[in-house]
KEZARO-40671 format. One record per residue (C-alpha): residue in three letters; x, y, z. Coordinates in nm, 3 decimals. Example, Ala and Ser with C-alpha at 12.3 -4.5 7.8 and 13.67 -1.06 7.14 Angstrom:
<semars>
<semar><type>ALA</type><X>1.230</X><Y>-0.450</Y><Z>0.780</Z></semar>
<semar><type>SER</type><X>1.367</X><Y>-0.106</Y><Z>0.714</Z></semar>
</semars>
This chain:
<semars>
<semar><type>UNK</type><X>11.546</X><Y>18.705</Y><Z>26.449</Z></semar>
<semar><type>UNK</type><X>11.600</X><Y>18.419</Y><Z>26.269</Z></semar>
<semar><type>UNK</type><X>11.916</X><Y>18.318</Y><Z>26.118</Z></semar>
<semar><type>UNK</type><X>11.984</X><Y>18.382</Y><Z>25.702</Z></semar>
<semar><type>UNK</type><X>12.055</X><Y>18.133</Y><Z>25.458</Z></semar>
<semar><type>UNK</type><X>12.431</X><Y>18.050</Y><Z>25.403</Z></semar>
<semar><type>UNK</type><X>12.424</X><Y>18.080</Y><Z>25.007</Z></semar>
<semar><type>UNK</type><X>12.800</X><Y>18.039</Y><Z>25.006</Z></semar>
<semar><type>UNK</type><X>13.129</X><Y>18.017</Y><Z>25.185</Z></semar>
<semar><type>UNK</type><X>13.290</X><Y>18.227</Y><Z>24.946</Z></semar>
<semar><type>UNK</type><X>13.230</X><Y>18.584</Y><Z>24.858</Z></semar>
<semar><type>UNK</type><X>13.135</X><Y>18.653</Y><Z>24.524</Z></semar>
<semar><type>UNK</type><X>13.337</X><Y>18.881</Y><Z>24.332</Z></semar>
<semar><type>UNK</type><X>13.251</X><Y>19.149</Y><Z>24.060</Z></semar>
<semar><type>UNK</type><X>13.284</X><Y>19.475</Y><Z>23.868</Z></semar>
<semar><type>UNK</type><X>12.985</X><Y>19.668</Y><Z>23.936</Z></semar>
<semar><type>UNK</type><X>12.888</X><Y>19.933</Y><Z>23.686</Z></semar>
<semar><type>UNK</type><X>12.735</X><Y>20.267</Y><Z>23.936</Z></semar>
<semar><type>UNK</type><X>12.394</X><Y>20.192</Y><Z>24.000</Z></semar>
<semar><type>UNK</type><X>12.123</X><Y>20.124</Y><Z>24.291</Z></semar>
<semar><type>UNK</type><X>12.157</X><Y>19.726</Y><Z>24.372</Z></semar>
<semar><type>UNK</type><X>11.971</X><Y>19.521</Y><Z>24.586</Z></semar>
<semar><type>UNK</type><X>12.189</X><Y>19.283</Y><Z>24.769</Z></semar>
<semar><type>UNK</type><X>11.957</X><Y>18.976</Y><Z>24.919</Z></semar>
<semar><type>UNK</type><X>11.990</X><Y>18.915</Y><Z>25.294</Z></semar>
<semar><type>UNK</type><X>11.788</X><Y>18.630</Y><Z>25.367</Z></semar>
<semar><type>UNK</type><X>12.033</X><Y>18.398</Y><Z>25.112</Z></semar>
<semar><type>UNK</type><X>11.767</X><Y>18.252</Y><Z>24.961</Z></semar>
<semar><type>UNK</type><X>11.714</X><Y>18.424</Y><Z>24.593</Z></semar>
<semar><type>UNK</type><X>11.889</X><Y>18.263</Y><Z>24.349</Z></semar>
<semar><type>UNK</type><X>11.997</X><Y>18.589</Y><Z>24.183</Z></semar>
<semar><type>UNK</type><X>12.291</X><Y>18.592</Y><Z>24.411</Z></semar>
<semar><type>UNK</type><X>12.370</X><Y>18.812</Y><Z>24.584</Z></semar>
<semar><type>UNK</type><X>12.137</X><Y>19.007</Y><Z>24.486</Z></semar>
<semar><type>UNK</type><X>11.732</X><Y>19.004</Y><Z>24.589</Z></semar>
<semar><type>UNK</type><X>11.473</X><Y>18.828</Y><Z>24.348</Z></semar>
<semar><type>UNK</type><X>11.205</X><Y>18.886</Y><Z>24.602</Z></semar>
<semar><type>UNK</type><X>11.238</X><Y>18.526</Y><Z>24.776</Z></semar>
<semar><type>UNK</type><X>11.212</X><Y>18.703</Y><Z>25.096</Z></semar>
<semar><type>UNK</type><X>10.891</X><Y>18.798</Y><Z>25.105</Z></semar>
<semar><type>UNK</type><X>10.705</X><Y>18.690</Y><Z>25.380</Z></semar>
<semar><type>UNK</type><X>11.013</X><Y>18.641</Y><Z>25.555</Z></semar>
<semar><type>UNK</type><X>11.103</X><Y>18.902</Y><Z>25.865</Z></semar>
<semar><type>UNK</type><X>11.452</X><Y>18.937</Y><Z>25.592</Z></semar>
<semar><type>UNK</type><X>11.455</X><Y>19.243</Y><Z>25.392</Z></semar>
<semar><type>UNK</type><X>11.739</X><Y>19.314</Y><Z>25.099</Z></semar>
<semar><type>UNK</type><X>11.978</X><Y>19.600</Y><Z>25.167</Z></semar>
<semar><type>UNK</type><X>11.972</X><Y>19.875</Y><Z>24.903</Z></semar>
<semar><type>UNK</type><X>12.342</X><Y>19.956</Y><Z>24.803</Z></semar>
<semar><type>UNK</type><X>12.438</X><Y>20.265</Y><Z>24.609</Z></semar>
<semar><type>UNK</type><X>12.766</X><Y>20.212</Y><Z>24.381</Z></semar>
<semar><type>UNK</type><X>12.927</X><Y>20.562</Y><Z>24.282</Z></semar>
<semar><type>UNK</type><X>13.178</X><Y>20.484</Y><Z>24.040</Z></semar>
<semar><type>UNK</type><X>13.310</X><Y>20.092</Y><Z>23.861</Z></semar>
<semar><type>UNK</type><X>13.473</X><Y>19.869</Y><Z>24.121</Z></semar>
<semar><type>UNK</type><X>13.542</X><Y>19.545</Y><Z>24.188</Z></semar>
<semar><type>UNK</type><X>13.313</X><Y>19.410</Y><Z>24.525</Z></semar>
<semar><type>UNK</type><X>13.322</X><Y>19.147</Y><Z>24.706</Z></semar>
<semar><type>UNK</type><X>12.981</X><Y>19.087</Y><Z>24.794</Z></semar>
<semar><type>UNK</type><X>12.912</X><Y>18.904</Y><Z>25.125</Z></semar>
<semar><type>UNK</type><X>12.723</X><Y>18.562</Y><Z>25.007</Z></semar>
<semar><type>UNK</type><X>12.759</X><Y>18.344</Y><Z>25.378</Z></semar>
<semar><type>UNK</type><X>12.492</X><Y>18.681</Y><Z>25.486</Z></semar>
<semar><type>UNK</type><X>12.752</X><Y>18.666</Y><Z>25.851</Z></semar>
<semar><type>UNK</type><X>12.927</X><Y>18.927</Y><Z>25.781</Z></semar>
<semar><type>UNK</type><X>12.980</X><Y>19.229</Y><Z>26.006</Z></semar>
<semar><type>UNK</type><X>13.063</X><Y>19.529</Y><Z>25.702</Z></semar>
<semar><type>UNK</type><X>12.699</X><Y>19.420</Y><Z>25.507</Z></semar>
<semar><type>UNK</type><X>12.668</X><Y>19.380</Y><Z>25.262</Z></semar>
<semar><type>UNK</type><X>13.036</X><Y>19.337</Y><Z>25.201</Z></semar>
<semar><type>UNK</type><X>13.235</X><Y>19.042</Y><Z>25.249</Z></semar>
<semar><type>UNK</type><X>13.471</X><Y>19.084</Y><Z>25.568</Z></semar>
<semar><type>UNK</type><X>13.601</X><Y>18.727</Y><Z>25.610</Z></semar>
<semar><type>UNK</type><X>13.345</X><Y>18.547</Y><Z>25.814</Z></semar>
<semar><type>UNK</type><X>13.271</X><Y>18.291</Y><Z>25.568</Z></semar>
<semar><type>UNK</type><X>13.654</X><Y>18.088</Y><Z>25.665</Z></semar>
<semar><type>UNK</type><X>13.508</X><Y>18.065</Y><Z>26.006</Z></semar>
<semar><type>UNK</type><X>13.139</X><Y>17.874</Y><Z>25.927</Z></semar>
</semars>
């Protein structure tokens, strides 16, 4: 499998209203970090991520991360 785009080295940080989100995993939309269908014809597909209740997330935007599609500190070591 081929390796995603590094669209940051920081996470990116947000309140998130509950909803169904798409969070991109081939780090190339530009509706980060979530999809805007630049994967397509890629072997990347976006993660669907169900939010419950308002929170703050720290969205994983270096797409290394082991917790996906939430940031887990990976990006301090690229």
């Amino acid at each position: 499998m081929a390796d995603p785009k590094i669209a940051d080295k920081k996470p990116i940080i947000a309140e998130m209203e509950p909803g169904t989100y798409w969070w991109c995993a081939c780090g190339e939309s530009k509706s980060q970090p979530f999809c805007d269908g630049s994967h397509k014809g890629t072997e990347f597909s976006p993660m669907e991520v169900k939010i419950e209740e308002k929170k703050k997330v720290a969205w994983c935007a270096c797409k290394q991360t082991k917790n996906k599609p939430f940031c887990d500190g990976t990006h301090r070591s690229l």
